[in-house]
N, C-alpha and C positions, 0 to 999 in steps of 0.2 A: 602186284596182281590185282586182277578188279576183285572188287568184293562180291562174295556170294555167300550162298542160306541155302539152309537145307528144312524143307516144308515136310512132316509125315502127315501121313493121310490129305494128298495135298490133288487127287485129282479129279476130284469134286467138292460142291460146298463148301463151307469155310476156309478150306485148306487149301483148293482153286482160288479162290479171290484174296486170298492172303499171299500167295503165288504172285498173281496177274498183280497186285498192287505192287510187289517188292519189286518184281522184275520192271515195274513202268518208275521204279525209283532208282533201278541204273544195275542192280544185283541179278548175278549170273544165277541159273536154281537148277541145284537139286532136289527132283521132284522124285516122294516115297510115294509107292504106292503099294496093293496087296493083292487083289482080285482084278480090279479095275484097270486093266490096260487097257483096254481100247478107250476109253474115258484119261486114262494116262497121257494119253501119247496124243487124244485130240486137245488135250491144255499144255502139252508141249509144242504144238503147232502155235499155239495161241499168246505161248511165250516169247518163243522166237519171233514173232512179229514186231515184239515188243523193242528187237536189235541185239536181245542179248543171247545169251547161251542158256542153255537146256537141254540136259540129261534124263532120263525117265531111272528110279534104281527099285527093283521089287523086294520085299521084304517084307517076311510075315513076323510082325512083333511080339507075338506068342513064343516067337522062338529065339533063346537067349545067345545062344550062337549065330543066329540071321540076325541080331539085332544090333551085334558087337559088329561084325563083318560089315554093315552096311555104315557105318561110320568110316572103316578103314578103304571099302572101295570107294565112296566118294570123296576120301582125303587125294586118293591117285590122282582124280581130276581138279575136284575143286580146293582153294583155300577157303574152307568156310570160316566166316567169322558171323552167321548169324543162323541160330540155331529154334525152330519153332516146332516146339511137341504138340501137334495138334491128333494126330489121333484117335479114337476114341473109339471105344465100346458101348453100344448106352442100350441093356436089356433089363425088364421090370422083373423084380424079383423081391423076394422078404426073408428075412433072417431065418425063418422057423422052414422057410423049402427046404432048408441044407442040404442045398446043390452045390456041391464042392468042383465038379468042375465048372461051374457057371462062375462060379468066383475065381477060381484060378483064370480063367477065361478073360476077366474084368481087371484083375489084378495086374498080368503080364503085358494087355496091352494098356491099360488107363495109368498104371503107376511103374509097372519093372520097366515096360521100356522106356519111357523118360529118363528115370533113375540112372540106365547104362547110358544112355548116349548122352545123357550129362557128362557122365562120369569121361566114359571115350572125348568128348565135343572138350573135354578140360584137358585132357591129356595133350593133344593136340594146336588147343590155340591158347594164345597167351591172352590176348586182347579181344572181348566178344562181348555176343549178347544171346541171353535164352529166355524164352517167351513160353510161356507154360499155357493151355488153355485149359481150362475147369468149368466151373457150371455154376450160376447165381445162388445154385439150390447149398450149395456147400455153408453157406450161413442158417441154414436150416437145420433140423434132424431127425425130421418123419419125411419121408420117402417112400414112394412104390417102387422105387427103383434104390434097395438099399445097397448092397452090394458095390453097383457104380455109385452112389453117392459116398461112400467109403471112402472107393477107391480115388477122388476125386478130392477128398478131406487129406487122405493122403499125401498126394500131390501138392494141396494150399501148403501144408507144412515142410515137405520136402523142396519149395520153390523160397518159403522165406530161409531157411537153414543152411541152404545151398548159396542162397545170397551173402551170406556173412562166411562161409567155408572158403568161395571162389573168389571173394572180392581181393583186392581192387582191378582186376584185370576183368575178371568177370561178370556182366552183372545178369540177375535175372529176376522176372518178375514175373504175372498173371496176368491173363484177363478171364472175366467171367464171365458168360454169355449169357440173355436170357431169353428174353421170345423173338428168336432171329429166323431158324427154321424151323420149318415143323419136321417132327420125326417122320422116320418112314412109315407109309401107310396114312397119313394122315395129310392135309392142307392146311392152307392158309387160314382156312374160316376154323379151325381149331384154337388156333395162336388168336384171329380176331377174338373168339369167345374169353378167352383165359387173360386178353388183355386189356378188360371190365374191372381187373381186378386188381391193378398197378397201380401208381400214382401217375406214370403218365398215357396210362390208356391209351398206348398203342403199339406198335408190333415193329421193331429194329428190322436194319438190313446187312447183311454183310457185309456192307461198306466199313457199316460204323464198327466191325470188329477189325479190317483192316487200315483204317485210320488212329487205331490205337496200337496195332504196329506200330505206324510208321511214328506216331508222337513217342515211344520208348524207344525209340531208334534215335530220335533228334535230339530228346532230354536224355543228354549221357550223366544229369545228377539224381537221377531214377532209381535203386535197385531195392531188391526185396518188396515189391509193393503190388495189391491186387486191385485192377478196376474191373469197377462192375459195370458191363455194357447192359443194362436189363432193365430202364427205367424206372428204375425205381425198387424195384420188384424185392430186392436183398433187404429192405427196410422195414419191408412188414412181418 
């Protein structure tokens, strides 16, 4: 069967172009999405161009029974053998709010659902690969955004421990992004300003997050390992 990958959070931004890359690498996609269907379905058009197959599948990852179910409906179509938790929740927050559903909030999508559809994504295939994506900031540990930064420390741990639990069939590894978009609400000349303060003073593209796909895709002697797409940025 041709190979295929299942992208979450994949119908815009990182999750798009990590998409559009797989698929122009020959990989059939399943595309997660949550709100954004008509944003869904115009990167489904966009794949199919590409010659291969595409499915749109909704899932809201908060919920832990939508999150198991959406591994088992796109086993009925696809065989996946490459699995990318891209997802993400990213709201500013600090320990002393003690917003408890802000955190569950952060938690179920930034770290549980990974966690299951690992879990489900192993059951399932013998021979794969999972792609974790995190944040530069995780080598950090002052945050305005503590919560997700957490929940995202979380995750670095849960991707090297997974890697030695699922090996040798499985492997899985990170990548960490750093000034690639600007958040919502925000532009370009945000990320310009903040990117004064790197060592390579200047501002990443999504390309350069999905060409590290595709180099853990090619280096099958790869696993457990985080790169950091941020120029620099994780050193200071």
């Amino acid at each position: 069967m041709q190979k295929a990958a299942l992208i979450t959070g994949a119908s815009n931004r990182i999750g798009k172009d990590i998409a559009l890359a797989l698929a122009g690498a020959g990989y059939n996609i399943a595309l997660h999405y949550n709100h954004s269907e008509q944003k869904a379905a115009q990167t489904r058009l966009e794949i199919l161009a590409k010659n291969v197959f595409c499915e749109t599948f909704k899932a809201d990852l908060k919920n832990r029974n939508q999150t198991i179910e959406l591994l088992s409906n796109i086993s009925q179509k696809f065989n996946i053998s490459l699995l990318v938790n891209n997802a993400s929740m990213f709201i500013p927050d600090h320990l002393s709010d003690g917003n408890d559903p802000l955190f569950d909030e952060l938690f179920n999508i930034n770290f549980k659902a990974p966690y299951l559809l690992t879990r489900e994504f192993a059951k399932r295939t013998k021979k794969g690969l999972i792609i974790n994506l995190l944040d530069t900031n995780i080598s950090k540990n002052s945050s305005s955004h503590f919560n997700y930064l957490l929940t995202k420390k979380f995750l670095e741990v849960f991707t090297k421990m997974s890697a030695v639990e699922l090996a040798p069939g499985i492997r899985v590894n990170g990548i960490a992004p750093g000034l690639i978009l600007p958040p919502k609400g925000k532009d370009n000349s945000y990320l310009e300003r903040l990117s004064d303060k790197i060592p390579l003073k200047s501002i990443g593209d999504v390309k350069n997050i999905s060409d590290t796909v595709l180099f853990f895709i090619k280096n099958e002697f790869i696993t457990g390992q985080i790169i950091y797409v941020d120029g620099g940025e994780n050193l200071l």
